[in-house]
Structures are given as C-alpha cells and as structure tokens.
C-alpha positions, 0 to 999 in steps of 0.5 A: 227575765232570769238574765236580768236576776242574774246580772243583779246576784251578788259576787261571791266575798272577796278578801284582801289575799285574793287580790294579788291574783285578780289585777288585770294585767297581774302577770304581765311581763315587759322587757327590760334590760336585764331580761323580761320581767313580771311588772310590778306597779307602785305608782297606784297614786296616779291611778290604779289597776282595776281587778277582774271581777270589775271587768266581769261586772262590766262585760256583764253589764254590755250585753244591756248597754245603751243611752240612759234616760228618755230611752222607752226600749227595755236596754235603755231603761236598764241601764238608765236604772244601773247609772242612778242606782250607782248615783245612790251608791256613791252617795251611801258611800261617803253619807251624802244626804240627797235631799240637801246634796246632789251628786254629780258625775264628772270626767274626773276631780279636776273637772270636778273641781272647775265646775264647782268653782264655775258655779259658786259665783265669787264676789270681788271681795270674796277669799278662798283658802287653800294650802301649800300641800294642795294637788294642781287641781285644788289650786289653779281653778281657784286662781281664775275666780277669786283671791287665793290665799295659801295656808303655809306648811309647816317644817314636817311637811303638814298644814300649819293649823296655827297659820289656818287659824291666823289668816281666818282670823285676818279675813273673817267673812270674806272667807267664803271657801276653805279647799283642802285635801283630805290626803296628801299625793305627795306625802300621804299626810292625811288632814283633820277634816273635822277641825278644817270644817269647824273652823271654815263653818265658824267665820261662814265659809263653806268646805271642800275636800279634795278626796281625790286620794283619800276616798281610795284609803279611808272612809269618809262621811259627809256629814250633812246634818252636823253643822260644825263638821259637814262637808259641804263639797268633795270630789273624788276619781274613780280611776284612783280607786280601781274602777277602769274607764275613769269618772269624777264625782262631786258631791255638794249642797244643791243649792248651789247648783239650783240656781243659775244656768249649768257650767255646760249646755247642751242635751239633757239639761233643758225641759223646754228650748224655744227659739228665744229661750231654753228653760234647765231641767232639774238636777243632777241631770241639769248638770251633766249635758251630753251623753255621760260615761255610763260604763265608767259609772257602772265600774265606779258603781262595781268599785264600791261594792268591792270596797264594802266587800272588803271592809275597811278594818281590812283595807287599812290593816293591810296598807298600814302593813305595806307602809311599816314594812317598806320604811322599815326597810328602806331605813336601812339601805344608804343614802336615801332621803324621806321628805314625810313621816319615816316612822313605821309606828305611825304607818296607820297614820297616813296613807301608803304615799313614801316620797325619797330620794337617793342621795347623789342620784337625781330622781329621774335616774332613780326612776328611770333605772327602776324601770329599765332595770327592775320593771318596777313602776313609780313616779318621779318629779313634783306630781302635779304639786310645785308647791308642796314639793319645794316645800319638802325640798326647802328649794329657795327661792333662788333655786326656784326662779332658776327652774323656772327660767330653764324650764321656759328655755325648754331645759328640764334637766334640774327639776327638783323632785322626788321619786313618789312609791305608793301602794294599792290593795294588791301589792305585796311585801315580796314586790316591795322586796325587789323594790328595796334590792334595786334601791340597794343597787342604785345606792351602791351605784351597781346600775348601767351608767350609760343613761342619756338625759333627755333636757326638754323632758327631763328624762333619763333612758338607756342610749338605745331605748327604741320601744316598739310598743305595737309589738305590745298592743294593737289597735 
C-alpha cells in the first residue's frame, strides 16, 4: 500500500516565478528563417501548454490505470476512486452544490454546450438570449433549438446592458436562457455575471456562462443557494487551463438532466436493458455513455490543485502585470491598432487577451512574419467569433456580404481579422520583449517581402515553406 500513499502525497508549493521553467516543451526551439529560435507561445487563448508536475502526476497515475466503475480489480477501483475525487474537485472549485447540481465531463465546452442545448426541451415559443461578443460555441448550438435573439455591443466593444435590459423587457417570460460568456477570447473583456444572473432570474429565465476563458484567469462561484445571483450552468475546458488530454466540464441543475433520456446512449447509462426497453441509471453516470477520458480527467483534477497551490491574488497579479507592461509598450511602436481596452490601468480589469493590427499590414502577414521570423506563436483571424470581430472592426455590412461570397468562391484572401496576443501563467515580460521588437520591425516594413498568399487558406508563407515536420516528431 506504501505506492498507493505515495501517489496521494502532496506536490511540494509551486509559485508563479517557478513556471517559466517547468512548461513542457519550455526550451523548444524551431526553425526559422533567421536561424532556430526558442518557441515562445502567445496564443494560450486557444489552449495552453501544460507544466511538468501535471505529467508527473499523470505518469504517476498510469501505473493504476484501467476502466472506472463495475471494475472489481483494485486498479479499476483506484481509478474509479481518482475520476469521482476530480469530479468533487471541480465542483469545490467553482462552488457547485451536488445535491441541486451535477457535474458532467465532456470532450470540451462546445460539446458541453450541444449537450445542454439538447436537454432543455425548448418550446416553440421559447427565446434565448445571447450576445454579439459570444465564441461560435455559445451561438450556433442555440440556433438548432429555439429563437435566438442577440443583445448588441456597444461602441467599446462590451455588452450593451441597456440593450439586455430592452429585449428582457420585450420578451418577458419567453425568455427561458440568457447564455453569455464569462470572458471575451477576442477582447479579454470580462462580463458582470451577477447582473446578467439578476436580470435572466427576474423574468424566469435561467443562466449559462460560457467559462471557457474565464475559468482559466479568475475564480468563479456557482452560487447555487442565492437565487438573484446563481449560475444555473457553466461550462469550461480543461485544455485551456494547462491540463493535456483535453476534457470539458458542465455544471448545471440536475434537474434538467433527471428527466428524459440522455443526449447519447450506449455503456454505463443503463440499470437494466431488455429487448423492449432500456431503463437509465442515475446521474452523472446517465450522462456520459462509453468509457470517459479518465487521464484527461485526472490532468484536469492535477490543474486544479495547482491553481490552489498558486492562489489566485498570484495568478492575477502576475497577468495583470503582463497586460499593463504589454499595452504599455505596444503604445508606442507606430501604427498598430487596438480593437479593446488599451489602457494599462485597468489591466486588472480584464484578462490578458490584446486584439491589434498593424496598420497597412494584413493580419495574416503580421501573423505569418511573427512565426517565420521570430518563432513567436499567436493567432490570427476572427477566432471562432464572426460576429464579434466585425463588431470591433466596424466592417459594414456590404464588406460583410463580400466575405462572404468570396469565402463560398474559396477565396479567403480579405478576411477581416485581428492578430489575438494572449498570455498564460508562464510567460514573461523578456518574451513579451522580443514580441514588441518583431512588432517594431513589421511596422518599419524590415521584414521579408517575398511571403506568398495562399487565397483558399487565407494564409501567408515564405515562397519555399516546405516543412518536414517528421524531422520533428515521429509516430
């Protein structure tokens, strides 16, 4: 039993100067056309490394791993005990109640989020509300089961709570879900939960937070026993909160999973099966058929605890620290554009999410030369959020239509976008450095001006980008 004791001792504290050293992959170089250069990541908004005390947890865990639940071997029961103490876990984290709530494990929050628009049962008269500034996720799954009706944003780039406000008032009690997003993945705007919640609650309508990037950066509560203010659902990743393997979790009422059959059928959601009928067992189990992602689970479960290890007086101190010094910065170099808040005061604010541009330079190039030339990783484009992004570019609606007939010609060439800089746990300001150099030299046009344009793609690459990525990595 003395391994057993041992894979349950805590990790020695971790603190936030630590991390820069212990990201998987921290010292990895890639080739590029200056010469190899160490990687440096700023695109933790789409996912985010993981550190080297997860993989020693999760190496640690595979020596027990094996099938949860029904197992009568000891492996099976271990690991049956470590997925439902990270099922505990997630729910302490974010103050779920699961006497009135459940938690559910997903692939990720898209999935998450089909599932539960899959068990609401929408009415024909039914309404959900839902925002301009909204991820893909938080929108489209909406679409296949009810009205949606889309609160505007304002001018800065935030939620028009006057236009909230307004369409609660013209559809009352129709409205039966407002489903917002705690924090922007464009902007790094981050919402007034409480008065979404307080104003959903009082025409009858229940609450979902797309937590997705907010989970990540902030503590949140569920608040399950205060009626004005309650979550009734959120949903989150792990693979956006540096736990490998990827799992989603949503956290909602249960009674809207009690009743009904599940989204998905299949293996362990069944007490009884005859040839007639099949009779569903209880929940969480009831929801999540097949055999579920237990390492990606248990890494989710190791995630968390170093979040507690960290604190969260640290975690945002150290953000908010990145932000101020990046805007700060980036103010002064020429020609780059902001599409959110650009004040380093209020770094605290929001999270670590800086949308720009570089005047005269598409965003695919900017993006494109930052990797070729710098080894620097960010994002580019409309990040999963059409609407929001043409929001903050005040595209009109002309320029609108012409995207999209040229995107259905296979032409991706005028995509309106941004380049997306958005920091994690690890990074630092000397990285940030070497971003605001390369930022300097676009600007200055001291860049390689042979970059082909890919149309269909939309992509930019040096004229003989060839890679052999097995030179890199082998199956």
């Amino acid at each position: 039993m003395s391994a057993l004791r041992t894979m349950n001792a805590p990790p020695a504290p971790i603190t936030i100067d630590q991390l820069p050293n212990l990201v998987v992959g921290a010292d990895t170089v890639v080739p590029t056309r200056t010469g190899s250069r160490r990687y440096i990541n700023f695109d933790n908004a789409a996912s985010t490394p993981t550190f080297q005390p997860i993989v020693d947890g999760l190496n640690e865990f595979l020596t027990w791993y094996s099938n949860v639940h029904r197992g009568t071997g000891f492996k099976s029961q271990l690991s049956s005990w470590a997925f439902e103490e990270a099922r505990d876990m997630v729910a302490r984290f974010v103050g779920a109640d699961l006497e009135s709530q459940v938690v559910l494990f997903c692939k990720n929050s898209t999935e998450a989020i089909n599932k539960l628009a899959h068990r609401m049962h929408f009415e024909p008269n039914d309404v959900i509300l839902t925002t301009l500034m909204e991820h893909h996720s938080n929108e489209l799954p909406w679409r296949r089961v009810a009205r949606v009706v889309h609160i505007a944003v304002g001018p800065d780039g935030t939620i028009d709570k006057d236009d909230y406000a307004t369409k609660l008032k013209a559809y009352g009690n129709r409205v039966r879900l407002v489903a917002i997003t705690g924090a922007s993945n464009v902007s790094g705007y981050i919402n007034d939960i409480d008065h979404f919640a307080r104003e959903a609650h009082r025409v009858g309508a229940r609450l979902l937070v797309d937590g997705a990037q907010l989970v990540p950066h902030r503590p949140v509560r569920l608040k399950p026993d205060d009626p004005e203010t309650k979550i009734d659902y959120m949903v989150f990743s792990a693979h956006k909160m540096y736990a490998p393997f990827g799992v989603g979790v949503l956290v909602g009422d249960r009674d809207t999973f009690e009743q009904g059959d599940p989204e998905e059928v299949g293996g362990g959601v069944v007490d009884i099966v005859n040839l007639e009928e099949a009779y569903w067992t209880e929940l969480p189990e009831k929801e999540e058929a097949g055999t579920p992602d237990i390492v990606g689970v248990v890494s989710l479960g190791k995630a968390i605890r170093l979040f507690e290890d960290l604190g969260w007086d640290a975690i945002i101190d150290h953000e908010a620290e990145l932000t101020s010094y990046a805007l700060t910065e980036l103010k002064k170099i020429d020609k780059i554009v902001f599409y959110a808040d650009d004040e380093p005061s209020t770094a605290r604010d929001r999270l670590g999410v800086i949308p720009i541009n570089v005047s005269g330079v598409p965003h695919s190039l900017t993006a494109a030369v930052l990797s070729h030339e710098g080894a620097i990783g960010v994002r580019s484009g409309c990040f999963c959020a059409h609407l929001y992004v043409k929001e903050l570019l005040k595209c009109s609606n002309e320029r609108s239509r012409k995207v999209e007939r040229d995107i259905l010609n296979r032409d991706r060439s005028d995509i309106p976008g941004a380049v997306r800089v958005s920091f994690g746990l690890y990074n630092t300001k000397d990285e940030i450095d070497w971003l605001l150099e390369m930022l300097k030299r676009i600007a200055g046009g001291d860049y390689r001006n042979d970059y082909v344009l890919n149309k269909e793609a939309g992509e930019y690459a040096p004229p003989d980008y060839r890679p052999s990525f097995e030179e890199f990595f082998r199956f």
